[in-house]
N, C-alpha and C positions, 0 to 999 in steps of 0.2 A: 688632593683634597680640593672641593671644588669651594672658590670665597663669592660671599656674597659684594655687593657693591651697590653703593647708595649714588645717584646721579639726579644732578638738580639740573634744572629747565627756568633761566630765567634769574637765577642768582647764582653769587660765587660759591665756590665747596662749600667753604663753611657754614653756609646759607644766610647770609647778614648782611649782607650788601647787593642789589640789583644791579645786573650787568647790561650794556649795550645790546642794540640787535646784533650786531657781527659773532660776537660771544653766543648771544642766545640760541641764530641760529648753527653753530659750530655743535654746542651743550648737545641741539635738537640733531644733528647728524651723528654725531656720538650714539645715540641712545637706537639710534632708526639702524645701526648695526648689528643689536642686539635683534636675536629671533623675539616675538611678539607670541609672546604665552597666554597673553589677557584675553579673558572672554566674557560675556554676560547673558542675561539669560534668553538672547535671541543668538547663540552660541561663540565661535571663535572672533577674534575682533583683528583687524589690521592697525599699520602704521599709519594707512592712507584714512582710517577712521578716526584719528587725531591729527594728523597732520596732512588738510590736503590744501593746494595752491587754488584748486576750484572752486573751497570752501572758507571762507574767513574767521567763522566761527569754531573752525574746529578746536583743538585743547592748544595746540603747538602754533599754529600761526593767530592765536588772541594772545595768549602768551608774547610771540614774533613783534604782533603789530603793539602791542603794548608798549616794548622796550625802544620800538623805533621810535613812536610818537615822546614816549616818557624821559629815555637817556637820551637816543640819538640829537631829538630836536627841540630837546628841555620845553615839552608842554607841560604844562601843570594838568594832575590829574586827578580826578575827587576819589577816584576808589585808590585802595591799598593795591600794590602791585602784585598783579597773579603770580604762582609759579606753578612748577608742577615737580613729583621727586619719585625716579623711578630707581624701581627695587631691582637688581639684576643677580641671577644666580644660574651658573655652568651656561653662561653666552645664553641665558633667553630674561625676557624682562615677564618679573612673575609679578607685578606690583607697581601702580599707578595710580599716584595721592594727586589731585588737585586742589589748590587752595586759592580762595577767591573773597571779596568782599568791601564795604565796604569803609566802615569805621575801623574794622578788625579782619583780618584773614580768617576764615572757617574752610576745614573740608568738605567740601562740593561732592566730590567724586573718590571712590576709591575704590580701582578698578583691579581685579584680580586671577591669575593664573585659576583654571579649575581646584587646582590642589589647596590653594587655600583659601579659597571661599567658604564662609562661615565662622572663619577661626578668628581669635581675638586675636586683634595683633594691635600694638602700638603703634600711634598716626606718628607721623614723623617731627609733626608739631602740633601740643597740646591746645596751646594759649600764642595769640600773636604777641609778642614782648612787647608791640610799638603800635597797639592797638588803640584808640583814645574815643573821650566821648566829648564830642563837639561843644553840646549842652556848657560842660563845666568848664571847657577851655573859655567858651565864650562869656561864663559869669567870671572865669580866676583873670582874663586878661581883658575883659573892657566894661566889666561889669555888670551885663544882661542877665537876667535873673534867668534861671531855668526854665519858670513857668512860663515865660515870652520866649525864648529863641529854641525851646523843644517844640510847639506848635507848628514853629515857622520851618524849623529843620524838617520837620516829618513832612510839610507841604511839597518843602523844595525835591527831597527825595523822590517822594512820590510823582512831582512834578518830573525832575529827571527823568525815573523810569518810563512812565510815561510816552518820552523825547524820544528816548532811546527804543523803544517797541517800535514806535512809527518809522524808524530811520531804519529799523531791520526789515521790515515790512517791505519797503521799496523795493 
């Protein structure tokens, strides 16, 4: 009987705690063993289309670089920490959830084996548990009313993004 098998990219099993880069990339060579079932609708997809050294932005080395800057060398970091959780069944990966963002983790990506594309399936995480909203942290702990620091958060965000397009740009 063939078992399916749930493997996370970026946090520990039980997915609750973010692990180092040496961990992460350990998780990402694990998973790059499994045959690569995923495909989209410009057809079959590789490992090297999530994880390539050439590319920084791919799914597995943002992930990578994430955990190095984030655990390795204790930056502080404004977004919530990426992971990714791949689905594996009879040695091929049928199933690849990416979760990203910024106040709260959301599904990005969810990238799938032909055979189940369309079908409802359960995301692997519904709601981020440790998602928050800045606004009311910033009136419950130093007292700025909502109406002042959700203007200014939306700037800076935007401001960030921003930062961040130009810097990819280069």
């Amino acid at each position: 009987m063939t078992k399916m098998a749930v493997m996370l990219i970026g946090v520990d099993e039980r997915g609750e705690e973010v692990v180092g880069g040496a961990q992460t990339e350990t998780q990402i060579a694990r998973v790059r063993e499994l045959e690569c079932a995923l495909a989209n609708e410009d057809g079959v997809l590789t490992w090297g289309d999530f994880d390539s050294p050439e590319e920084p932005r791919t799914l597995f080395r943002a992930i990578a670089r994430d955990r190095e800057r984030r655990i390795d060398h204790g930056i502080c970091m404004a977004d919530r920490p990426p992971f990714a959780v791949v689905t594996a069944w009879g040695g091929r990966a049928v199933r690849l959830e990416y979760y990203e963002g910024h106040d709260a983790l959301s599904l990005v990506y969810d990238i799938r084996a032909p055979e189940l594309q369309g079908k409802i399936l359960p995301g692997y995480m519904e709601t981020d548990p440790h998602a928050y909203d800045p606004a009311a942290f910033l009136e419950g702990v130093l007292g700025i009313p909502k109406e002042v620091s959700e203007p200014l958060l939306k700037r800076a965000h935007e401001e960030e993004k921003r930062i961040r397009g130009a810097a990819l740009d280069r």
